[in-house]
C-alpha positions in Angstrom: 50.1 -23.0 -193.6 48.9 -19.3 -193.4 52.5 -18.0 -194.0 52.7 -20.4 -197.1 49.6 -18.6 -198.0 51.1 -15.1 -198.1 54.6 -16.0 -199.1 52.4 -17.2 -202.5 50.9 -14.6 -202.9 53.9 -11.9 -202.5 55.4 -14.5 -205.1 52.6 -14.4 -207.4 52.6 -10.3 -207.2 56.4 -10.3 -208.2 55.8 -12.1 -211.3 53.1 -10.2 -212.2 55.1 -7.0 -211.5 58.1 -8.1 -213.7 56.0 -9.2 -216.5 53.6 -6.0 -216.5 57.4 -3.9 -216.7 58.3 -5.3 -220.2 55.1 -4.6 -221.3 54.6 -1.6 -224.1 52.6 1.4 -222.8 51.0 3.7 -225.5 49.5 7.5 -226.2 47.6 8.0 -229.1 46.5 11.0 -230.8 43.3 11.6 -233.3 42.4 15.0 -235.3 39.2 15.6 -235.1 38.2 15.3 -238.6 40.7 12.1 -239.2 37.3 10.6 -240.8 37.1 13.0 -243.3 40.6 13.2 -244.2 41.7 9.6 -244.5 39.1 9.1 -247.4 42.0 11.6 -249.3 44.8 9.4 -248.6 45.8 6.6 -250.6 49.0 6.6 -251.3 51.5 7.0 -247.8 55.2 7.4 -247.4 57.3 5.6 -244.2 60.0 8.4 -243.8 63.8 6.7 -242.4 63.6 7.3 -238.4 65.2 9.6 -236.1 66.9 8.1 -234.1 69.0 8.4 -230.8 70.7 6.4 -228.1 70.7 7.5 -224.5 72.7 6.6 -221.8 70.2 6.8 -219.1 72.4 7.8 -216.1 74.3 10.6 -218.2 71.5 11.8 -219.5 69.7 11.9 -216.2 72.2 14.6 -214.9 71.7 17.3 -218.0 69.5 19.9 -217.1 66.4 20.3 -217.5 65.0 21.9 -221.0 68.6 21.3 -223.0 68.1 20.0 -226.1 67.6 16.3 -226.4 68.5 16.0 -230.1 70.0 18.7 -232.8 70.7 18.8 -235.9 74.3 16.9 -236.6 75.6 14.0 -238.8 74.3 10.6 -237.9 76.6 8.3 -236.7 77.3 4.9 -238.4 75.1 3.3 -236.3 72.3 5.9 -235.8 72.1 5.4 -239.7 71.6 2.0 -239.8 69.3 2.0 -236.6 67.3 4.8 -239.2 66.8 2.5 -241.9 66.6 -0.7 -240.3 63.6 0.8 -238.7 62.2 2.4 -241.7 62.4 -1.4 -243.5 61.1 -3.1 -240.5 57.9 -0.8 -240.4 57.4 -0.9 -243.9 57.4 -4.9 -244.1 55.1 -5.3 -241.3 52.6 -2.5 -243.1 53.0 -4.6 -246.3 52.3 -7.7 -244.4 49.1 -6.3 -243.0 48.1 -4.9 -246.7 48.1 -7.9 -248.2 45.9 -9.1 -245.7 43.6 -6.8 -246.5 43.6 -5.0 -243.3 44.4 -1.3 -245.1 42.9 -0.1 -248.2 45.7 2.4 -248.7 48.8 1.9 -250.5 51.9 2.4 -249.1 55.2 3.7 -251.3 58.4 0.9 -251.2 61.0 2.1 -248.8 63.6 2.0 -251.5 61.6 5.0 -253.7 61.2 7.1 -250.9 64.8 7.1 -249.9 65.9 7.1 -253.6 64.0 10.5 -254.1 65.4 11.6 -250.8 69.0 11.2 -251.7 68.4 13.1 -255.4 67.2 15.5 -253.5 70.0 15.9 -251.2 67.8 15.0 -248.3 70.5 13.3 -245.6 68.8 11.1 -242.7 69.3 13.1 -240.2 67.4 16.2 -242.2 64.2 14.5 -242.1 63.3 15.2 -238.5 63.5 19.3 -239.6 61.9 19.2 -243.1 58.4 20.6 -243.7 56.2 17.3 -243.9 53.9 18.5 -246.5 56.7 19.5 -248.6 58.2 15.9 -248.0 54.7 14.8 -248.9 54.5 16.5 -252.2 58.4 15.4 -253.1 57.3 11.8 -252.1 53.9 12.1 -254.3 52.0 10.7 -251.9 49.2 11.9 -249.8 50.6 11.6 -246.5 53.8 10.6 -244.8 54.5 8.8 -241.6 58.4 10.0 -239.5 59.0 8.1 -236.5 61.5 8.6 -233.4 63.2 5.9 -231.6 65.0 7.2 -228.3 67.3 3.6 -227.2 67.9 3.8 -223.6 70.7 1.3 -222.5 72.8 2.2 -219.0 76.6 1.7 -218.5 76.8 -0.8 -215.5 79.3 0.7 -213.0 78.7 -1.9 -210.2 79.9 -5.5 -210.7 77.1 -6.5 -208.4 74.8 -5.4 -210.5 75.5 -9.1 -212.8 75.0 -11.5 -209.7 71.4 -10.8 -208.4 68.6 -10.5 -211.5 66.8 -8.1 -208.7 69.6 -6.0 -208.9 69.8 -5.6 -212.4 66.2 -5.3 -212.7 66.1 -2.2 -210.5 69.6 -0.8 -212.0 67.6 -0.9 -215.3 64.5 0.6 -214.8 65.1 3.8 -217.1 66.4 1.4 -219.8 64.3 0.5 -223.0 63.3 1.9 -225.9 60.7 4.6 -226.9 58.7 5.5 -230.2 57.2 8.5 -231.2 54.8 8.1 -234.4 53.5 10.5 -236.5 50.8 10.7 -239.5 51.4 13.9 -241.4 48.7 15.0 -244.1 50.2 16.1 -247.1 47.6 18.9 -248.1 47.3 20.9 -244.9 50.9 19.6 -244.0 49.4 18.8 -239.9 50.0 16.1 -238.0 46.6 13.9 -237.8 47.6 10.9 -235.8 50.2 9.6 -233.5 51.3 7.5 -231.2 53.6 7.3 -228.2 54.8 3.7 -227.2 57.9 2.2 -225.1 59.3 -1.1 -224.0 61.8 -2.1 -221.2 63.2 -5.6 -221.3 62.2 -8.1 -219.1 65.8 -9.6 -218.3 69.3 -9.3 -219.8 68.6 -11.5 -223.0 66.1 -9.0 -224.6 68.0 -6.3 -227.5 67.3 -3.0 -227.8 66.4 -4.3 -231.5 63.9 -6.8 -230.1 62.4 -3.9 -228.2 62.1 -1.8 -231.2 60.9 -4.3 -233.6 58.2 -5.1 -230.8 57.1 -1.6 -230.7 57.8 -0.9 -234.8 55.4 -4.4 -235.4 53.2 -2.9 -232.7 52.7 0.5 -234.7 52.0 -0.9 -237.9 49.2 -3.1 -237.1 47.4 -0.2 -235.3 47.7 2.8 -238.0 44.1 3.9 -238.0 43.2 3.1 -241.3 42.9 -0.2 -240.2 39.5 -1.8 -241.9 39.0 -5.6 -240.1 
């Protein structure tokens, strides 16, 4: 009976443990004087995302302080990764703005990237411009850019498909990451952001449904939240 007892409760820790390493962990930043300059903003700008997949094992054997990301053509499907993230945080806003969450107004997708492209402003250029000057092309008041770093390993050992355990372990590093960022478009700083990331819980869950997780999570905790 006693070894029933802790056998349970080993069991009952294991869930726990699995479940607590899908769950999102965060890392938020506040200026100072966010109260006084969020009564300036009211119109905000969702910039198309940088984005980047990783390979976790390759990248693990770069050395330290190399460059993580640099200026070069997106691929095909960094592009689409950009603007499907872009659109996915922008609905979600919207969704939360016609709940009357936010008081602020928020500029359609399609308008910022339409002024973009005039302005010869290519995805992967937005990471490097001046916000403020992005803010002031934009006319809006403040812009949000976003980072998503997709982490998804190259399974080398055919083991690694027969025991869940396994693949749990040989996963670890995999998931995906967000970096947020709330740029004021008069003094050009960043004023808020936010640091989030997601590993999957078993083989079913998509770097997509990671990142819409995380994107959904974002939007409904911008701090111009009101109820």
């Amino acid at each position: 009976m006693k070894t029933f007892s802790i056998n349970k409760s080993i069991f009952a820790f294991g869930i726990i443990a699995l479940i607590l390493s899908g769950c999102a962990s965060s890392k938020d930043f506040v200026a100072e004087n966010f109260a006084t300059i969020k009564n300036t903003h009211k119109k905000i700008a969702i910039l198309p995302f940088g984005v980047q997949f990783q390979n976790p094992l390759d990248y693990s054997k770069q050395q330290k302080g190399s460059p993580v990301q640099t200026r070069r053509p997106f691929s095909k499907q960094e592009q689409e990764a950009s603007l499907d993230a872009q659109k996915e945080f922008f609905m979600t806003v919207a969704k939360q703005v016609e709940k009357g969450r936010y008081e602020v107004a928020f500029q359609d997708f399609t308008r910022t990237n339409k002024v973009l492209a005039e302005n010869g402003i290519r995805l992967e250029d937005v990471k490097f411009q001046n916000k403020a000057d992005l803010a002031k092309l934009l006319d809006v008041d403040a812009v949000i850019f976003g980072e998503l770093v997709v982490k998804i390993s190259r399974p080398t050992d055919r083991t690694m498909s027969i025991s869940p355990v396994m693949m749990n372990n040989t996963r670890f590093n995999d998931g995906v990451e967000t970096d947020v960022k709330l740029f004021d478009a008069a003094s050009g700083e960043m004023v808020w952001s936010t640091v989030l990331s997601n590993q999957p819980n078993n083989r079913m869950d998509t770097p997509h449904q990671l990142s819409t997780s995380l994107l959904n999570q974002v939007a409904k905790s911008l701090p111009y939240r009101t109820k």
